[in-house]
C-alpha positions in Angstrom: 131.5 49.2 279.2 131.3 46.9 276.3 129.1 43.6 277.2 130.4 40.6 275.4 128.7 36.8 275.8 130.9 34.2 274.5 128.9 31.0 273.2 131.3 28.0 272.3 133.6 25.4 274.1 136.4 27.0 275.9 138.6 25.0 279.2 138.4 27.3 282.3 141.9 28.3 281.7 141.3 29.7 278.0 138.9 31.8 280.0 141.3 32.7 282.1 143.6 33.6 279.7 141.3 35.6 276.9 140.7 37.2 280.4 144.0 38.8 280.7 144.3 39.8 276.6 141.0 41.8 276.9 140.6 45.8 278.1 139.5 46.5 281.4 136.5 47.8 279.5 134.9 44.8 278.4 132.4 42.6 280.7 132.9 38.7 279.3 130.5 36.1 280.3 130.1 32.7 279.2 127.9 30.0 278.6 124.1 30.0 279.1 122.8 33.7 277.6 122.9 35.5 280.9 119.3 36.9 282.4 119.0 40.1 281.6 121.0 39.6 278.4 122.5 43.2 277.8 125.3 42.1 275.5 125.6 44.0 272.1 128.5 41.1 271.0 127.9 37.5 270.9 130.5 35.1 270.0 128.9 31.9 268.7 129.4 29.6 265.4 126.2 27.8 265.8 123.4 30.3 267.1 119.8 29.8 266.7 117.1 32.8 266.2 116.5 33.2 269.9 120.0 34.2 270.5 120.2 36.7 268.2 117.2 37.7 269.7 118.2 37.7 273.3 120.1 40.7 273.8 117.7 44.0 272.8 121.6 45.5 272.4 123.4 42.9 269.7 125.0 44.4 266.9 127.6 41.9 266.5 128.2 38.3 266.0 131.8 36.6 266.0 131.8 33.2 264.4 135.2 32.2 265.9 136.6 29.7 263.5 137.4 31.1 259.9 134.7 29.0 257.8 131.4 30.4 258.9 128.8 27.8 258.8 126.1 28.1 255.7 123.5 27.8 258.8 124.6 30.7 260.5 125.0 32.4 257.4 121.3 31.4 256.5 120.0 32.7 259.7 122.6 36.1 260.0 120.7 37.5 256.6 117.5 37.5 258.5 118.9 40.2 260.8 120.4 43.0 258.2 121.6 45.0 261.1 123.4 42.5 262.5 127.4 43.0 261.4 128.8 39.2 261.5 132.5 39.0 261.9 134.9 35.4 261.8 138.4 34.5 262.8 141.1 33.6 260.0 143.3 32.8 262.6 144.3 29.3 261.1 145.4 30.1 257.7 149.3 28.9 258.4 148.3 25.6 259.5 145.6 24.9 257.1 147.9 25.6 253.9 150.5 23.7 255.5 148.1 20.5 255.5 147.2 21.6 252.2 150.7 21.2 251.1 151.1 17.9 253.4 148.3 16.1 251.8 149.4 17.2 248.2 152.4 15.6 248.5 151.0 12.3 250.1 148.9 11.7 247.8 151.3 12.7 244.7 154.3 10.6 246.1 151.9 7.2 247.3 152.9 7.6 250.7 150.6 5.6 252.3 150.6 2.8 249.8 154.7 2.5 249.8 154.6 3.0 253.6 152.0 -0.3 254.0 154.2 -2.6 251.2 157.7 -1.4 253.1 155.8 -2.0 256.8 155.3 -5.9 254.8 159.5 -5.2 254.0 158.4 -5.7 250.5 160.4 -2.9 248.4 158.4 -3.2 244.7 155.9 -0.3 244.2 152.2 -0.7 245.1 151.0 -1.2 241.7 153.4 -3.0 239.1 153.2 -1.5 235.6 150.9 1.2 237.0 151.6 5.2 237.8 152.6 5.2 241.6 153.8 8.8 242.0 153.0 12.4 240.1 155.8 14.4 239.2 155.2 18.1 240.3 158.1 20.1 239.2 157.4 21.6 236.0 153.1 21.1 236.5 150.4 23.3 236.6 148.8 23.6 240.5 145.4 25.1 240.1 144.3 26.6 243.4 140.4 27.4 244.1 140.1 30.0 246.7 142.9 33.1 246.7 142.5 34.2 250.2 144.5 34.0 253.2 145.0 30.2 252.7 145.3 30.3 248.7 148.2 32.6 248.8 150.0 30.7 251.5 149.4 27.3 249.0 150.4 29.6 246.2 153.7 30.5 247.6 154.7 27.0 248.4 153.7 25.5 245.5 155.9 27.9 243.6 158.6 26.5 245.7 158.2 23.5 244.5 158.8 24.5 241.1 155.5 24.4 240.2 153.2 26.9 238.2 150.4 28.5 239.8 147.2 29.8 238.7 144.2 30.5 241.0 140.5 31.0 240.3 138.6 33.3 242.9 134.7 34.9 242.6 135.8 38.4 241.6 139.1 39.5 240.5 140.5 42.4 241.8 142.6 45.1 239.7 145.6 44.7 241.8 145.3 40.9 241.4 148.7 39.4 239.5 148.2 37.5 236.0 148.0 34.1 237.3 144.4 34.7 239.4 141.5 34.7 237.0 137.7 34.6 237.9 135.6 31.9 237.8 134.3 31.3 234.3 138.0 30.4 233.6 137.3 27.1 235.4 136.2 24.7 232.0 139.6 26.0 230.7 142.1 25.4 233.3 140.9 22.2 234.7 142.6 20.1 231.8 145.9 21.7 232.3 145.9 20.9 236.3 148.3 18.7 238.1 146.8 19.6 241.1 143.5 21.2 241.9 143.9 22.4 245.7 140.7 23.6 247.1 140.8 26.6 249.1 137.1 28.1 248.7 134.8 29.5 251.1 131.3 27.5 251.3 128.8 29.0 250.2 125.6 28.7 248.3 127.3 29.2 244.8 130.2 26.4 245.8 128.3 24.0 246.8 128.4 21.1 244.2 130.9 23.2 242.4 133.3 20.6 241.6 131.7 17.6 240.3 131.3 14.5 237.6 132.1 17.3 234.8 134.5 19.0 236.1 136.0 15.8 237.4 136.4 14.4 233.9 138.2 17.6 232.7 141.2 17.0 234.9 144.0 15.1 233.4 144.5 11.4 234.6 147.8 12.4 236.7 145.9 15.3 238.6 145.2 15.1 242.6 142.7 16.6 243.7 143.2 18.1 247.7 140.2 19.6 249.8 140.7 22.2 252.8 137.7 24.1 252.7 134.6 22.3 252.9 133.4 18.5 251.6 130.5 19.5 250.0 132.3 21.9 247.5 133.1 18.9 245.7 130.2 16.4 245.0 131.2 13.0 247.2 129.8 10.8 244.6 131.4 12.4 241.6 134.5 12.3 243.5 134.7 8.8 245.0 133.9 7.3 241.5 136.8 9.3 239.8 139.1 7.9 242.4 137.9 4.5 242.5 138.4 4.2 238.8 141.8 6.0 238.7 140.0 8.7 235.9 142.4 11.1 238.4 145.8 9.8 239.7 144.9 10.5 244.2 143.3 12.9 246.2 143.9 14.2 249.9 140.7 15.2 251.9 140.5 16.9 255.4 136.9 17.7 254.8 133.9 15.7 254.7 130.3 15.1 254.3 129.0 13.4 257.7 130.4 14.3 261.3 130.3 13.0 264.8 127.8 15.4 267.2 129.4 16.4 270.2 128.5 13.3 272.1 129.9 10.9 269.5 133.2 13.1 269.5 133.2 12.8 273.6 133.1 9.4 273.1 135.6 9.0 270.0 132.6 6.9 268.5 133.3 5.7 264.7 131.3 7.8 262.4 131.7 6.9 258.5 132.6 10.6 257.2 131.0 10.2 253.7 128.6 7.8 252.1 131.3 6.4 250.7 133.4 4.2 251.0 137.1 6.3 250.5 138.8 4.6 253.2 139.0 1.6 251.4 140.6 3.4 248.4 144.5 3.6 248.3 145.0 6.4 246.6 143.0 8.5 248.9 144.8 10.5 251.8 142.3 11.1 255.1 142.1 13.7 257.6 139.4 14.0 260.0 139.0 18.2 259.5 142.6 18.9 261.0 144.3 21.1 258.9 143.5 24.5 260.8 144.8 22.7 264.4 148.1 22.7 265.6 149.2 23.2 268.9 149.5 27.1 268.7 145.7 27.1 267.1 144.1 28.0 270.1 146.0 30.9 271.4 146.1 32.3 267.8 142.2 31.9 267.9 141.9 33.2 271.6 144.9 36.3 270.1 142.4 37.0 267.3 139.6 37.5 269.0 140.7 39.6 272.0 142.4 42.0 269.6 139.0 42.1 267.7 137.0 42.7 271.0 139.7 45.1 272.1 138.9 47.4 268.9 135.4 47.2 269.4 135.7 48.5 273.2 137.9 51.0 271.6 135.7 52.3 269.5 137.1 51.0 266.2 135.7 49.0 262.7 136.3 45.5 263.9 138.5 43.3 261.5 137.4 40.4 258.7 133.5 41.7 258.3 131.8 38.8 256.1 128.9 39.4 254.2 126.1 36.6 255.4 124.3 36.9 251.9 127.7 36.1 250.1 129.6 33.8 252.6 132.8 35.3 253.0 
């Protein structure tokens, strides 16, 4: 019998449902760490050291979203036996926003939608760029994972030409992916800079008032992976002073707690102010929902529970110590 306590918000009928994906060999519970605790998985994204600590039998810890907090990482390395696992479940619909909030922010969108909702036809900004041409450009991704291909792919579609930066290139890598130190290079050539990057301790603060200044004025600039990858003060500036043409963010700096989110309080995402910038796109961290997120989530980690109870090397292991 494999013991498995699950640790984050799930309705009764999610239950109910990861219920029925799992083997008859696996004993779920949920919510408060059970007395004895006799788990040897624990599926959490937020735990603290005395629930790690709980269960004399843990082995395992599931993070189930794909982005594993730097917390949790923090805390993970403190237990070297401790194998830590996530859930990239939402790559689809996060390079899909990706996509979505490239083109918004390259076409004006919002800017020509509030003028036309006024029925005035003239562009936002007489005798100033209102739109980015992307056929033809350079899109530089950051990231070449699950997400980073997806954006790659689509990109290409749009006639655009790809190159992609991740921490250590592979040898089965194509030409267009190069490793990091190619950054100071690229940057000048890029149309769009599309973030895709895990967070960890060596992106945090990667992208900011120098690397800002290397893009070209024409360049947007969109975020799907995590706000403080790109320094918010660096980045509101550059925007405010059209040094770079728009951006589209879905990540931030600042978030609601769970009782401001109950109560759809307003919570200022940044200590900035972008939403009074026009040539900013804002998402409130949406890009990996869509309807289908949660039984892709709930899909994912049943089969990865269901290969553990089978005796099998559980899917997408992450190092703590390197964040992905």
């Amino acid at each position: 019998m494999l013991h498995v306590h699950l640790q984050f918000d799930l309705t009764p009928d999610q239950i109910r449902y990861l219920k029925t994906l799992l083997d008859g060999t696996i004993c779920l519970t949920v919510g408060e760490t059970p007395q004895p605790a006799r788990f040897t998985i624990l599926v959490h994204g937020f735990p603290r050291r005395e629930d790690l600590l709980a269960s004399p039998n843990l082995h395992t810890l599931i993070i189930p979203w794909a982005g594993p907090p730097l917390e949790t990482l923090r805390l993970a390395a403190q237990f070297p036996w401790l194998q830590v696992h996530n859930l990239p479940y939402n790559a689809a619909p996060t390079a899909e926003m990706a996509v979505a909030l490239l083109l918004a922010a390259a076409k004006g969108i919002l800017p020509y939608d509030r003028k036309f909702r006024e029925h005035r036809w003239g562009p936002p900004h007489p005798g100033r760029r209102n739109s980015v041409l992307l056929e033809g450009a350079m899109a530089l991704i950051l990231g070449y994972g699950r997400v980073g291909r997806r954006v790659a792919e689509a990109l290409r579609g749009l006639g655009m030409e790809v190159r992609a930066l991740r921490r250590e290139r592979r040898p089965d890598d194509p030409d267009h992916v190069y490793g990091p130190q190619a950054l100071p290079e690229l940057l000048p050539q890029a149309a769009a800079l599309v973030i895709c990057l895990p967070h960890t301790p060596e992106t945090t603060g990667l992208i900011g008032a120098r690397e800002l200044a290397l893009l070209p004025p024409q360049a947007v600039l969109v975020n799907v992976a995590r706000g403080e990858i790109v320094d918010q003060a660096a980045l509101y500036h550059a925007l405010a002073e059209r040094r770079i043409f728009a951006a589209g963010i879905d990540v931030w700096y600042h978030y609601p707690d769970r009782a401001q989110r109950q109560r759809d309080a307003p919570v200022p995402p940044a200590a900035f102010p972008f939403h009074q910038l026009d040539n900013v796109v804002m998402s409130p961290h949406r890009a990996g929902w869509s309807e289908e997120s949660e039984d892709l989530r709930l899909r994912h980690l049943a089969a990865a529970l269901n290969a553990a109870a089978r005796g099998q090397p559980l899917p997408h292991r992450i190092d703590p110590a390197r964040g992905y």
